[in-house]
N, C-alpha and C positions, 0 to 999 in steps of 0.2 A: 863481260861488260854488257849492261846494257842500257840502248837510249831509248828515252819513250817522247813523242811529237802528239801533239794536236791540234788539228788543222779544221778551217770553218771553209764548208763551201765548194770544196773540192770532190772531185766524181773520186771514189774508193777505187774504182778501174784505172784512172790516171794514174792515181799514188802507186797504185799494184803495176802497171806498167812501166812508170819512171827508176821504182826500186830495179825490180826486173834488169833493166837495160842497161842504169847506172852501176848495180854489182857485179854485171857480168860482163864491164865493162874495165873491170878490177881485175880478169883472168881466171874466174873461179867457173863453173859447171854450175850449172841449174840442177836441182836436184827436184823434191817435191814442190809443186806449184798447184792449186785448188783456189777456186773462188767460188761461193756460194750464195746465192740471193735469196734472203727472208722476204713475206711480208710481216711487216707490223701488226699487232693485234688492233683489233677497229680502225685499219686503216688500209682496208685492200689495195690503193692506191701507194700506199706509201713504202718503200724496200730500204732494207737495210743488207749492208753486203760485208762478209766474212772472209776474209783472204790471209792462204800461208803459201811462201815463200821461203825456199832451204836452198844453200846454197853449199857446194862443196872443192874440195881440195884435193888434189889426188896425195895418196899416200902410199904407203909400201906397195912394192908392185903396183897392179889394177887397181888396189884398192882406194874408193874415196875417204874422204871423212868432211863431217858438217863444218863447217867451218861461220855461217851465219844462219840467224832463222829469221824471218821478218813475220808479223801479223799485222794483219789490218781491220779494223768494224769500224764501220760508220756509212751515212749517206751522205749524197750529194747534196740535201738541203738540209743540213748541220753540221755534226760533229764529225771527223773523220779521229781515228785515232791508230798511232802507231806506235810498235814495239818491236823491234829488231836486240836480236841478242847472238850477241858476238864472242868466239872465242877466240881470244887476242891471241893467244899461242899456233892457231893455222892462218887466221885475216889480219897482217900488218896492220898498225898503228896508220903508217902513211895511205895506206888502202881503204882505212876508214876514217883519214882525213879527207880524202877525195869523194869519199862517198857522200859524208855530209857536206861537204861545199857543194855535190851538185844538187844535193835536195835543197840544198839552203838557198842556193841560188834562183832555182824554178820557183819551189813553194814558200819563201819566208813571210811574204805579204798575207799569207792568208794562215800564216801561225797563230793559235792560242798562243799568248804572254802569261 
């Protein structure tokens, strides 16, 4: 499954930290985590930021498995965008009913419609 958001006005660090805290708030591991800051062509001033988020599950023995991935690009003075993809078969339904109620709850006012 997956959900995609877009959101106006929001620091990309925010969203990248809310995710973060919110899934792993669900019992899963942190798996890979990366954020990266561009500048803008003709705008030295201006950053655009790239963030992935992987989240996992343990499985046989030691082992993990992915269980969600999250991406993020966007700036603080625009567009933020997000894409989380989830495999419904290791992250419950109710686990990613919680998830979105708490983004929805922090960020809804500043969602693209």
């Amino acid at each position: 499954m997956q959900i995609k958001k877009a959101y106006t006005e929001i620091s990309p660090d925010l969203l990248y930290a809310e995710i973060r805290d919110f899934t792993l708030k669900q019992g899963v591991t942190l798996g890979e985590n990366k954020m990266e800051t561009y500048t803008l062509p003709d705008e030295s001033a201006s950053f655009i930021t790239r963030a992935t988020l992987t989240f996992n599950v343990k499985g046989e023995g030691k082992t993990e498995k992915e269980c969600l991935r999250a991406h993020i690009v966007g700036m603080a003075r625009g567009e933020t965008k997000l894409m989380i993809d989830v495999d419904e078969k290791l992250f419950s339904s109710k686990k990613l009913t919680a998830l979105q109620s708490d983004l929805d709850f922090i960020f809804a006012s500043y969602e693209v419609k």
